[in-house]
N, C-alpha and C positions, 0 to 999 in steps of 0.2 A: 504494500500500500504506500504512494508517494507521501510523503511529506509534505506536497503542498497543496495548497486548496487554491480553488478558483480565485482569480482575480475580477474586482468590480471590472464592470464595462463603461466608460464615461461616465464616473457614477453608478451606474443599474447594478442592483443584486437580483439574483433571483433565488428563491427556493422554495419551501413544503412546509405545513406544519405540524411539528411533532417529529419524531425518528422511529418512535416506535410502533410498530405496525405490521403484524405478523404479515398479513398479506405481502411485502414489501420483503421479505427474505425468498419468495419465491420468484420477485422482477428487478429487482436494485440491490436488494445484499449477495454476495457470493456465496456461493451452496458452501455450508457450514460454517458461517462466519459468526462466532457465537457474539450473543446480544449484551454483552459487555461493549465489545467495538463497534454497535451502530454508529454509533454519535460520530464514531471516527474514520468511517467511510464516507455517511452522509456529508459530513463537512467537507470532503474533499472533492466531492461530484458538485456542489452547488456553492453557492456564493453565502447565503442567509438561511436559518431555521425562524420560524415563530416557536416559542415554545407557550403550547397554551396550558401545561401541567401548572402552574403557577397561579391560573385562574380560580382553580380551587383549594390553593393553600400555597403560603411563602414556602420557600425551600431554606435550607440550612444554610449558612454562608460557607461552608467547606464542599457543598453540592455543587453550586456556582461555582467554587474555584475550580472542583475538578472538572465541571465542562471547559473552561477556561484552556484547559491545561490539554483535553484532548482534541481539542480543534484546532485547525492551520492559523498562521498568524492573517491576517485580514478578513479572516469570517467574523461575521458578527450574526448575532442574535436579537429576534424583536420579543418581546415578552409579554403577556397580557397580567394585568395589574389581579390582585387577588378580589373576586366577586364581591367580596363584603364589603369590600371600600365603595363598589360605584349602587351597591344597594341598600344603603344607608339610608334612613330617612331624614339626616341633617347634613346634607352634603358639607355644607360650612364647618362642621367638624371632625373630619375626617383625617385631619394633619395629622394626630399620632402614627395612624393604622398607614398612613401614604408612607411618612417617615422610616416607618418599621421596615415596611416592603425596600425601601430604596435602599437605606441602610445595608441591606440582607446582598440584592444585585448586584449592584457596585462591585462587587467579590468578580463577577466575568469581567472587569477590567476592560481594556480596549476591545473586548469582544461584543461590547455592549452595545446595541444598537436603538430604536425606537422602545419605548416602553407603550405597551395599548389597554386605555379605560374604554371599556366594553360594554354600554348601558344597552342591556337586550331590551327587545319588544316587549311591551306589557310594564316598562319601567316606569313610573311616574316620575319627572321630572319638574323639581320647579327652578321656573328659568334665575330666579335672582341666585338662589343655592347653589345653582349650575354653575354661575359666575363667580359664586366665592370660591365655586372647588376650584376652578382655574386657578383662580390667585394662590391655594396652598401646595400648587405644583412646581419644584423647584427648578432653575434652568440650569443647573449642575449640582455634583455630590460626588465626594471623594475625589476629587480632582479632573472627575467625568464630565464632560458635557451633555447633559441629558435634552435628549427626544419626544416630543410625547404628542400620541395620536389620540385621534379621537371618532370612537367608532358606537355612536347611537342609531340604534336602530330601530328607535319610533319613528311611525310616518309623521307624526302630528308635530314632534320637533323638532325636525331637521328642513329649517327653511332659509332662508336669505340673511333673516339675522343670525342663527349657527351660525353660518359662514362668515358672517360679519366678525363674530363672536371669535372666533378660531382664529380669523387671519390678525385680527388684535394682539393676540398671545404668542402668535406665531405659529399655529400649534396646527398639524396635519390632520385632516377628516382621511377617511377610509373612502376608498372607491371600491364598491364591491360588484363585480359582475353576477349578477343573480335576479331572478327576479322578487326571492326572498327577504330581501332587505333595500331599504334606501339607497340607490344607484345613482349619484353626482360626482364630476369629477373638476369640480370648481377647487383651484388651486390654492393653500392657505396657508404652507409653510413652503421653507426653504428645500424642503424632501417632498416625495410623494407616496403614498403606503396602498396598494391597490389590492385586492383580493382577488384573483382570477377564480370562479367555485362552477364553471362547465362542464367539465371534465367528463368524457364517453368514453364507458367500460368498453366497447367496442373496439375502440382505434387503440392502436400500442403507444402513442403520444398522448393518448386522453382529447387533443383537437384535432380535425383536421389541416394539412398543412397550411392551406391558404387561410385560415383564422390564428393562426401561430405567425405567420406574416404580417396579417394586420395587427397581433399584436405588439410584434418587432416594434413595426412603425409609430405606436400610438406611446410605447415605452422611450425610445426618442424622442420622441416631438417633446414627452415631458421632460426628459431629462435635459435638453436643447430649452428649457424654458417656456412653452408653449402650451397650448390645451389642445387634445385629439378633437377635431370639429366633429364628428360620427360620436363623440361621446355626450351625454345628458349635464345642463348644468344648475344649478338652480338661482345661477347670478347674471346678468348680463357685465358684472364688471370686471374684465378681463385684472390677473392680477398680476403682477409689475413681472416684465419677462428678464427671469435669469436664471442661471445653470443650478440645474436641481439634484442632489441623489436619488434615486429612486428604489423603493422598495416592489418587487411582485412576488407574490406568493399565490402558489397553487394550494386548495383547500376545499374540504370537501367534495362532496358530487363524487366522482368513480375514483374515490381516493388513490384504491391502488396504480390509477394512471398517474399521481400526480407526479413523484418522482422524473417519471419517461419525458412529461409534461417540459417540467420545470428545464431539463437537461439539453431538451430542445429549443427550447425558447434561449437559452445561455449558445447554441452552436450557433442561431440564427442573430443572434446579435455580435458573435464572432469570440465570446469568452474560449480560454484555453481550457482543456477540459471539459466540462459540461455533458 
């Protein structure tokens, strides 16, 4: 197994979320590659993991260090924040429980990447609370420069002033291809965190090629600064064009494609490896 993992593309990561995944030893892991060294494969075929285990509980900070430790030097990780922070019903104060979580992270070091608050459907939000949570989100911790998206998925929430809301803080919305969740790709940080969730059990890529192209193209355009015109926006105010990182991740829908997915999408934007 090389040593080195994929390098970013102009910015662009691509990758999956999770590692663990039996399905995923029978088309991405090597026949008998015992599941101590997923993490250490995966990292080398793709650029980024989401890790959503965290969603339901912080990890140890010695957990963190050792994914730190088995991943190539320039992969990074995005992470979904722990559930009970964004299902509070006093969002305003939530700072200890944010603190604890970030405290804990910090441990993967430069492998850190986006941190993701995840307000599922059905969440009641209220918008001034919304706005204090913002403010108890730090823009660095342990000498890190922290990331942070923002991925609500009421319909009733996510409208022009979100976006307003977002690009104020600086702070990244989720573009998520699906028709399951709130689908905008109106630009609000400096990165952009996109969910690709298509995925056909059928095709050994999960897409078909010419939708794997168009998604080539719409992954530059953003990292080039721009908005994919073929994408939905909920703003007419175009926002200030300059060079972006860009996050894609393959996720759900015919999971075990996603791997093939993500691999493809890295050769078609020219990453080595992939």
């Amino acid at each position: 197994m090389s040593a080195d993992g994929v390098p970013a593309v102009d910015g662009i990561r691509v990758g999956i979320g999770g590692w663990t995944y039996a399905p995923w030893r029978d088309n991405f892991y090597p026949k008998g590659l015992v599941q101590r060294r997923e993490l250490e494969h995966a990292s080398r075929q793709l650029s980024a993991i989401e890790i959503n285990g965290t969603y339901y509980g912080t990890q140890k900070p010695a957990t963190y260090a050792k994914w730190r430790e088995q991943t190539p030097e320039g992969f990074l990780f995005s992470a979904k924040a722990p559930k009970r922070i964004m299902q509070s019903k006093a969002l305003a104060k939530v700072g200890p429980q944010v603190e604890d979580f970030i405290d804990g992270i910090v441990e993967l070091g430069d492998r850190l990447g986006p941190l993701v608050w995840q307000f599922d459907a059905g969440t009641r939000i209220d918008r001034d609370g919304f706005a204090a949570f913002l403010e108890l989100l730090p823009r660095d911790a342990g000498g890190l420069r922290l990331r942070h998206v923002l991925d609500v998925r009421d319909p009733g929430f996510v409208d022009a002033g979100f976006v307003a809301l977002a690009r104020r803080h600086g702070m990244a919305t989720v573009f998520t291809d699906s028709e399951e969740h709130p689908s905008f790709a109106d630009a609000t940080a400096d990165f952009v965190y996109a969910r690709l969730m298509r995925a056909q059990a059928g095709l050994a890529t999960g897409y078909p090629p010419a939708q794997l192209q168009a998604w080539a193209g719409r992954v530059r355009t953003w990292a080039e600064g721009g908005t994919p015109e073929d994408l939905p926006v909920l703003t007419g105010d175009a926002a200030p064009r300059r060079k972006r990182d860009v996050f894609v991740f393959f996720i759900a829908a015919a999971k075990e494609r996603n791997p093939a997915a993500a691999m493809a999408l890295l050769r078609l934007l020219g990453a080595r490896g992939g």
